[in-house]
Steps between C-alpha positions, in 0.01 A plus 500: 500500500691188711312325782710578824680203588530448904872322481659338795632840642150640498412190709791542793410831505149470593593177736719785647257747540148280606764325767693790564841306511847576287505450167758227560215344679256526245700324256561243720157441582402507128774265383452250795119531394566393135747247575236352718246515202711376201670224786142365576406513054789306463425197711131520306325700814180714410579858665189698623515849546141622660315813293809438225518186343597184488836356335560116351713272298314358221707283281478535118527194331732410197342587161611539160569839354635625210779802336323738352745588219625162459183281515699260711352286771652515816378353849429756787630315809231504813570847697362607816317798544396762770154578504341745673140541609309820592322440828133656484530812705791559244274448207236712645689835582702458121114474362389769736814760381422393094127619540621829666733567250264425212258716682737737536678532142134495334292709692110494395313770262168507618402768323622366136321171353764260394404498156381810305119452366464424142383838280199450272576410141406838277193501297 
């Protein structure tokens, strides 16, 4: 079964709904939002977003890498890279949600031993 993906209409829609404006409204608030992010990753800025995350630049240096079919060398120029970091209240509800669900998909037998007890050999 596919994950639900929560796409950029999703995400005006709620902004619509939680500050009960138009949806024209919502999409301008979400685009100005991102432009404001991906404005302030561009000139290298670190972005915090409290009980979310937080987003970086890292630059990945040059190295060499090679064509798998071919064998040939070839060098990977340096590339920058967004990076994003789960703050700790983020980290602690995804941990708290993966022991439910484990909980929940595998629920305990009390009553049955894990493993069934050996029978005696036969005399």
């Amino acid at each position: 079964m596919a994950k639900p993906i929560l796409g950029r209409a999703d995400l005006v829609q709620l902004a619509r709904e939680a500050l009960s404006v138009s949806a024209r409204d919502g999409a301008e608030i979400l685009d100005a939002l991102l432009d404001v992010i991906v404005e302030a990753l561009d000139q290298g800025q670190e972005v915090r977003i409290p009980n979310l995350g937080r987003l970086s630049v890292r630059v990945a240096p040059a190295r060499q890498g090679r064509n798998p079919k071919t064998g040939a060398k070839k060098l990977i120029p340096a590339q920058r890279r967004a990076v994003f970091a789960p703050s700790q209240n983020l980290r602690k509800r995804l941990a708290a949600n993966m022991e439910a669900a484990t909980q929940a998909a595998s629920p305990a037998k009390a009553a049955e031993p894990a493993v069934a007890p050996l029978k005696p050999p036969k005399a």
